[in-house]
N, C-alpha and C positions, 0 to 999 in steps of 0.2 A: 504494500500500500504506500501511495506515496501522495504529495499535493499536485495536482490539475496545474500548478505552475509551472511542475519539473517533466510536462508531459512535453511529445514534440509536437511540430507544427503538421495537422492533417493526420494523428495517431487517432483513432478509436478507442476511450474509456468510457468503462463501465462506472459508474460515480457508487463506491462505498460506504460513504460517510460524510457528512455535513459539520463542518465545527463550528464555534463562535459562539455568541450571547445567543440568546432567545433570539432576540431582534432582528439580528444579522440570517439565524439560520429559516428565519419567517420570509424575510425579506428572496433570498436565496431558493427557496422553495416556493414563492409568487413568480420567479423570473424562469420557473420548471426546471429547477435540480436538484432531484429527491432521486434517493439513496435506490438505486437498481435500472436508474436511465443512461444511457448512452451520450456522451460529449463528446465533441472532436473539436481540437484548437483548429480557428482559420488563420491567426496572423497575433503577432506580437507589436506590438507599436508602443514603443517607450517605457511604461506603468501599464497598459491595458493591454488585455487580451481579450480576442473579439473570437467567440464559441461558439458553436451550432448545438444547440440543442431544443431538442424535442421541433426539429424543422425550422427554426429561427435563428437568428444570427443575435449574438447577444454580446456586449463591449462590458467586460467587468474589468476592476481594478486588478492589478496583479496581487496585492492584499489578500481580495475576497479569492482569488483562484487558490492561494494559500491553504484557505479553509477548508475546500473542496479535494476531497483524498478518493484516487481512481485507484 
């Protein structure tokens, strides 16, 4: 298991775990990353990491991708 940040660019994960406050893993689970969905990184651009999941393209902080263990 590892965080969704140290994943590569256009890899296929499985998402197994969610970390962070209440707040954060609420928030994280409104934008569809809940523990058994599939993410795949599109591009790294500076702090941000822009991820496909659940069919959409989604721009998180490199932070939040921390939280997120594939």
């Amino acid at each position: 298991m590892m965080p969704l940040s140290m994943s590569g660019i256009g890899e296929e994960n499985v998402i197994k775990k969610i970390g962070g406050s209440p707040e954060v893993k609420r928030h994280l689970e409104n934008l569809g990353f809940v523990a058994g969905g599939s993410v795949k990184i599109v591009n790294k651009l500076g702090e941000n990491v822009i991820v496909n999941v659940k069919e959409a393209r989604v721009a998180i902080s490199e932070e939040m991708a921390r939280k997120i263990m594939v």
